[in-house]
Each structure stands twice: as structure tokens, then as C-alpha cells.
N, C-alpha and C positions, 0 to 999 in steps of 0.2 A: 755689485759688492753687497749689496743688502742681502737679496736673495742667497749670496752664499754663507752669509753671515747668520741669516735666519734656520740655514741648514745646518748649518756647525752648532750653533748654542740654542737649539729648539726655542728662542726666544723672537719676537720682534722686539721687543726691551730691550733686553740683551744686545743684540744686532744694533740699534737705536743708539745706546749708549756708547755703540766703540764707535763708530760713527757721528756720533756726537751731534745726534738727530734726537729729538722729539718723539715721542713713541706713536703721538696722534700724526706726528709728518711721515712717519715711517708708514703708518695706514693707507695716508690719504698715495705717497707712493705706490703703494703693493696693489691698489682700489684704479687708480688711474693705470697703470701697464696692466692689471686683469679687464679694463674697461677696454683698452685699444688691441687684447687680442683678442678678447675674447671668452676665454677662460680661466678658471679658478688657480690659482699658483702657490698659493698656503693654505693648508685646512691647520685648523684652530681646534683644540679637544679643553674641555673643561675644568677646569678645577682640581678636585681629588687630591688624595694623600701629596703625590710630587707638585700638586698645584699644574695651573694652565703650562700646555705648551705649543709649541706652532709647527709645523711640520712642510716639505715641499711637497707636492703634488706631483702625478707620477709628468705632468706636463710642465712642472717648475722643475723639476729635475733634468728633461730635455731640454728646455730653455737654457740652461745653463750649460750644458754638455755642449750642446751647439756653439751657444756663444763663446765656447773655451774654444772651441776647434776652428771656430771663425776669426777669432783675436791671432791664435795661429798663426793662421794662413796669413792674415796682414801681414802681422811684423816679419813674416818671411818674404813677404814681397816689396815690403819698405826695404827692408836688406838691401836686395837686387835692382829697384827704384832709388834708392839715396845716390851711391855711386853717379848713376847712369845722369842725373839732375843738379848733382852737387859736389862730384869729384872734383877735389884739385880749385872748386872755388873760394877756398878760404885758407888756403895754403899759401 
């Protein structure tokens, strides 16, 4: 949810705020998932007229992509799982 939030409003602030997180929790987040994969997941640009803003990576952007297509495929197989585990037991 960060990640997609930090993509929608170029913000980790932003992101931070609807999530009702700390913008330094929101760091230490982003710091700890780019530590356990690996790579970088938001580049950051400076200042300037529109002021800072944060941006995905073209590997934060796949991470996401993924994780949508993966969240997917669960709840369609919780679908076809529920039934088969839990039909008819609370009826």
C-alpha cells in the first residue's frame, strides 16, 4: 500500500499521511524491503520550483505489478479453496 501510494501522490509524506504513518516510519519501511531485496524502489529528486518529490523505480514498479497479479491469483484460489474447506459448515 505504501508503494502504491508513494506512486499515486509523488510523495512519501503524502503516502505517510493517508496511512497515518510517520514519514521517518515510512523511510525506515521503504530502507528495510530495499535491504531484503536488494534494490532501490524509490528514487527521490530534489527540491526545485514544485519542491521534492519521490518517484517508483522501474523495479518498484514491477514489484507492484507482480504483487497485483499475485494477490490475483490467491483470492481466486481462496474462491475454489473456501467451498471445498468450509461449505455447508456454518449453515
Amino acid at each position: 500500500m505504501l508503494l502504491t501510494l508513494v506512486d499515486e501522490t509523488r510523495s512519501v509524506r503524502a503516502a505517510g499521511q493517508q496511512m497515518q504513518l510517520s514519514y521517518s516510519s515510512c523511510w525506515n519501511i521503504i530502507r528495510t524491503l530495499e535491504g531484503q531485496l536488494g534494490c532501490t524502489l524509490i528514487e527521490r529528486t530534489q527540491g526545485g520550483a514544485g519542491g521534492s518529490q519521490s518517484h517508483l523505480t522501474q523495479r518498484g514498479r514491477l514489484l507492484l505489478s507482480r504483487f497485483a497479479e499475485y494477490e490475483k491469483r490467491i483470492r481466486a484460489e481462496a474462491g475454489v479453496l473456501y467451498p471445498e474447506y468450509f461449505g455447508g459448515l456454518f449453515e
